[in-house]
Structure formats: C-alpha cells, structure tokens
ZADO-1210 file (C-alpha; in nm, 4 decimals, padded with zeros to 6 digits):
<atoms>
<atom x="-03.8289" y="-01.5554" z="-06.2263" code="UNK" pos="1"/>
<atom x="-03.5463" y="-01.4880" z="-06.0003" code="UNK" pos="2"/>
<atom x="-03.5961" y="-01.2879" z="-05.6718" code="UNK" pos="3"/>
<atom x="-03.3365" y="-01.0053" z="-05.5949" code="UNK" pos="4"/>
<atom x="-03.3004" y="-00.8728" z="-05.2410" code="UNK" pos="5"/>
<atom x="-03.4532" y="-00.5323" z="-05.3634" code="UNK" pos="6"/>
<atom x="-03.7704" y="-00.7045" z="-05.4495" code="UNK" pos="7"/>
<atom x="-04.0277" y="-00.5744" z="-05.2400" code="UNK" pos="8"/>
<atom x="-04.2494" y="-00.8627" z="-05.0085" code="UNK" pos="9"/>
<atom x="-04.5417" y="-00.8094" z="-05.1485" code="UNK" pos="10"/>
<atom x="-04.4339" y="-00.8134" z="-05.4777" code="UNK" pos="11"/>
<atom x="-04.2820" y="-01.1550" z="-05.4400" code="UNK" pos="12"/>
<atom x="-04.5584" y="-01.2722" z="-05.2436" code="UNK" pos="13"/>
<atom x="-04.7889" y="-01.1473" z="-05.6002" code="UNK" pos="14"/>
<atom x="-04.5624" y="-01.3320" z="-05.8469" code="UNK" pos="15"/>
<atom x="-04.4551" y="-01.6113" z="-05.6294" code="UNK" pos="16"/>
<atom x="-04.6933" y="-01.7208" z="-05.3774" code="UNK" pos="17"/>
<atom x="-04.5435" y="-02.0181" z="-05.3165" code="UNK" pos="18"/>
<atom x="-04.2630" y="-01.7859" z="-05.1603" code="UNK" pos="19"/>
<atom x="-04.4982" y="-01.7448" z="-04.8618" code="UNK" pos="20"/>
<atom x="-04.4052" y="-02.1281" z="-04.7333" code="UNK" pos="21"/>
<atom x="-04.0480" y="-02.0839" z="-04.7574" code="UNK" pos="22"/>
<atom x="-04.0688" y="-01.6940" z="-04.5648" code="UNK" pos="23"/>
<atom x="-04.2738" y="-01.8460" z="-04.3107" code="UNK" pos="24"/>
<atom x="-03.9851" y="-02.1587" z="-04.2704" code="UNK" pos="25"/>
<atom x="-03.7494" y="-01.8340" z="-04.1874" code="UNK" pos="26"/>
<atom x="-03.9869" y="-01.6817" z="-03.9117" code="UNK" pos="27"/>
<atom x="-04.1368" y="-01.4042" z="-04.1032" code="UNK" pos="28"/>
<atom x="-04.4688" y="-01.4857" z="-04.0309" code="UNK" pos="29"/>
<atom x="-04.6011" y="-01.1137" z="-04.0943" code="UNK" pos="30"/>
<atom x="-04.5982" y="-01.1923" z="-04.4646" code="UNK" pos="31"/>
<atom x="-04.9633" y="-01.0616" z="-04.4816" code="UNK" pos="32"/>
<atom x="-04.9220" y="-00.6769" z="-04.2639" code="UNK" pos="33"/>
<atom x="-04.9115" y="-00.3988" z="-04.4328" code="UNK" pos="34"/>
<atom x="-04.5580" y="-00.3172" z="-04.4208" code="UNK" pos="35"/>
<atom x="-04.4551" y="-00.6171" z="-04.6186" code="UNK" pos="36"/>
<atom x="-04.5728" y="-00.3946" z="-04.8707" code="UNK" pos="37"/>
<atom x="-04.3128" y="-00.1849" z="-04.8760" code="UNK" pos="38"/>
<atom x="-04.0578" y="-00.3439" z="-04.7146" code="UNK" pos="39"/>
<atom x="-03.7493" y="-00.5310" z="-04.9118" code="UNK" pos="40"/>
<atom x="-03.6525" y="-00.9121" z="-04.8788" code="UNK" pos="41"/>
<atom x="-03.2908" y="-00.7660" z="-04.7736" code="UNK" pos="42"/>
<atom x="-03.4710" y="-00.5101" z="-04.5121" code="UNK" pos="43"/>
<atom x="-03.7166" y="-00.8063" z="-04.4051" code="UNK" pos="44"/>
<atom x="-03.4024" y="-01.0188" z="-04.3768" code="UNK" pos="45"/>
<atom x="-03.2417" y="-00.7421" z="-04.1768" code="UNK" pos="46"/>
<atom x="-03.5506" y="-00.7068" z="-03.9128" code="UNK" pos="47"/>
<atom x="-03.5995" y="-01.0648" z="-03.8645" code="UNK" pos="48"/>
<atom x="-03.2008" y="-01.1330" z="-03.7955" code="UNK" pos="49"/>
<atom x="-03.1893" y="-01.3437" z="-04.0628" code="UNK" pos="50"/>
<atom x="-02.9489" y="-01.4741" z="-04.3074" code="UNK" pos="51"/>
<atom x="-02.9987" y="-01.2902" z="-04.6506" code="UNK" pos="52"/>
<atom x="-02.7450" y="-01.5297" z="-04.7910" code="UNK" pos="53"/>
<atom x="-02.9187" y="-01.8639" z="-04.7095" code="UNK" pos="54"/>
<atom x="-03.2788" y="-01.6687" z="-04.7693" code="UNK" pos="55"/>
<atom x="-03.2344" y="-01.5558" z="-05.1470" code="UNK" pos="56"/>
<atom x="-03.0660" y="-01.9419" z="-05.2251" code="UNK" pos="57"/>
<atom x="-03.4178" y="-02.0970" z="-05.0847" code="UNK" pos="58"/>
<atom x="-03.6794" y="-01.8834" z="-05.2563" code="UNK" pos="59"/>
<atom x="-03.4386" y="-01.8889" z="-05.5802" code="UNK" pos="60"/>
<atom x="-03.4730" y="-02.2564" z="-05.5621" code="UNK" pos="61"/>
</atoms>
C-alpha cells in the first residue's frame, strides 16, 4: 500500500499500524488524540516542523 501525504493519520494508523513506530521516531507522539483523526500526514508533518520529504520515504519503506 503506498501512503500519500493526503492520507489522513488515522487512516494510516488503521491500514498500517506498524506506521505508528516510524511516526513516533519523527516526534509525533499524539498518534492516538483525536485530531489525528482528521488531520493529514502533510498537515501532521507541517505542525510537528517536520520534514514531509524524509517522512513519506520512511513509512513508504
């Protein structure tokens, strides 16, 4: 399955919960409140300061 940057957090989190590891690695350790619901990995990415880049090569691994 590949993971685009629209995907929603909990979505991945429901097809891929192995995904939760790698978020976690990046700092988003709020992978289980309630906005990760409706939040995007880009938007996530975008709160957390992260690099979307280097975030959708590890959970595409």
């Amino acid at each position: 399955m590949e993971i685009t940057k629209d995907m929603l957090i909990g979505e991945l989190i429901r097809k891929k919960p192995e995904a939760i590891e790698i978020l976690m690695s990046f700092g988003m350790g709020c992978v289980g409140c309630p906005s990760s619901q409706m939040e995007s990995v880009e938007e996530a990415a975008m709160v957390h300061g992260l690099n979307l880049d280097a975030l959708m090569e590890a959970l595409n691994k």
